[in-house]
C-alpha positions as CSV (number, residue, x, y, z in Angstrom):
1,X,-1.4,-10.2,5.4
2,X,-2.9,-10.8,8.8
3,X,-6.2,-8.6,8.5
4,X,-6.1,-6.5,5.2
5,X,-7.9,-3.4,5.6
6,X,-11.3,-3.6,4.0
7,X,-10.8,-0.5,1.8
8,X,-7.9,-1.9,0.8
9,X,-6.6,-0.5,-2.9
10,X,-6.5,-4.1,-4.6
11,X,-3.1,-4.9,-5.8
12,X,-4.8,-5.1,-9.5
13,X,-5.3,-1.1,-9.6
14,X,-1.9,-0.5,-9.1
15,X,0.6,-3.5,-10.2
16,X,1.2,-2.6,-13.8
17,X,1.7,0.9,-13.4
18,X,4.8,2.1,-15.0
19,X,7.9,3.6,-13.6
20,X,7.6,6.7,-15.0
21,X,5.7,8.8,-12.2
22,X,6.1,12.3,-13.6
23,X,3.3,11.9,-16.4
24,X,1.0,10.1,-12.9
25,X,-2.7,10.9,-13.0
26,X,-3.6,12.6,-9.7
27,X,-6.2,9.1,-9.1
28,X,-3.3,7.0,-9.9
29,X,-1.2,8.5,-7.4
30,X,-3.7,8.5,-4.7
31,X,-4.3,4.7,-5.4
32,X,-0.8,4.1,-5.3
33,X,0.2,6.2,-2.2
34,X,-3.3,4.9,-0.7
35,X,-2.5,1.1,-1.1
36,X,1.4,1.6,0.4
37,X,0.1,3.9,3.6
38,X,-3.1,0.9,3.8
39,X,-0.1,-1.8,3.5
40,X,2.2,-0.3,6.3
41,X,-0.2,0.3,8.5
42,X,-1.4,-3.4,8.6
43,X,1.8,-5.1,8.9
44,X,3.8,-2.8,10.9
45,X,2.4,-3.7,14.0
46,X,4.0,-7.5,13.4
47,X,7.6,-6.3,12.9
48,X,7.5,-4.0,15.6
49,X,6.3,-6.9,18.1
50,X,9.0,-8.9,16.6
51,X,11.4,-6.6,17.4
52,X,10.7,-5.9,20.8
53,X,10.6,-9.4,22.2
């Protein structure tokens, strides 16, 4: 990642989660949605330069 946010969820808050998001803690969904919004905003800039050259 080219310049991680520095709120940035860590990946250790999140990775082991389980798949079964209709018993998800309203924390655990905010870290979740948090860290995905925090990691699309970071690296969508680069693909959407490489696509417009």
């Amino acid at each position: 990642m080219p310049a991680p946010p520095a709120d940035l969820v860590p990946r250790s808050a999140v990775a082991s989660y389980p798949t079964n998001f209709a018993a998800m803690a309203r924390s655990d969904f905010k870290a979740i949605t948090t860290r995905g919004e925090q990691l699309m905003r970071t690296v969508l800039p680069m693909y959407l330069r490489s696509v417009h050259r």
